[in-house]
N, C-alpha and C positions, 0 to 999 in steps of 0.2 A: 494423563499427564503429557506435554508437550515438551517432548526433548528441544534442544537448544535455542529457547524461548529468549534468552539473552544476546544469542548471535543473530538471531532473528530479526530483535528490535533494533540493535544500534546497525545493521546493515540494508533497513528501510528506512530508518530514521532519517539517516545520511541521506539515502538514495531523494529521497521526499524533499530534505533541504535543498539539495542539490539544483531540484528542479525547480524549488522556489526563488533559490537566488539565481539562476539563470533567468527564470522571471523578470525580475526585479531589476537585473543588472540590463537585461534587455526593454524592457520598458523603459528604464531611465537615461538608454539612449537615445531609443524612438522618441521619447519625452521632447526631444535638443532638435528636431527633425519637422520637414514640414507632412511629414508622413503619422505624422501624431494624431490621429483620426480616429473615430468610435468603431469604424468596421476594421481597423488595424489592432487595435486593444482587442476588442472581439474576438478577433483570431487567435490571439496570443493567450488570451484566457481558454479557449476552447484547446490551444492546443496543452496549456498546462494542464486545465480540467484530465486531458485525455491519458498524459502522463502520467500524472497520482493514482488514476484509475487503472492501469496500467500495474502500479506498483503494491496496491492493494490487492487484485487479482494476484500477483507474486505471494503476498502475502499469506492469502489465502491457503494457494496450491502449498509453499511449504509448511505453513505451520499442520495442513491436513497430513501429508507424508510425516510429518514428526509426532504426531500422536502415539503413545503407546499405548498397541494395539493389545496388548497386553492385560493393561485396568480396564481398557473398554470391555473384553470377552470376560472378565472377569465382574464385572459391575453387569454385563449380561446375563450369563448363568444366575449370576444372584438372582436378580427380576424373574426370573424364570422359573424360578423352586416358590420365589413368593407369588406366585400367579399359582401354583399349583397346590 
């Protein structure tokens, strides 16, 4: 089981929004700009791209640290007596 699975979600949630409306809010100035160009978008995508992935690796690392280790060694053992 994954302790604070709750806290988890709405504090990537945000984080992930966050970077999308910075996205968006940034794009739709460069939009107004003669800097409005496929290798300027490009860039802006790769840097969100690298953001969200950024924030899924976050992800990852805590929801890994929140697992209780607990059911795992316990759902282990089990496996183990039925292998035997």
């Amino acid at each position: 089981m994954i302790k604070n699975k709750e806290k988890i979600l709405h504090e990537k949630t945000q984080k992930i929004y966050d970077q999308i409306k910075t996205y968006i809010e940034e794009m739709d100035s460069l939009s107004e700009t003669k800097d409005f160009t496929i290798d300027n978008i490009e860039k802006m995508w790769e840097q969100l791209d690298e953001h969200t992935k950024q924030i899924y690796r976050e992800i990852n690392e805590e929801i890994i640290k929140q697992v209780d280790e607990k059911s795992i060694i316990k759902l282990k053992k089990k496996n183990i007596h039925k292998k035997e």
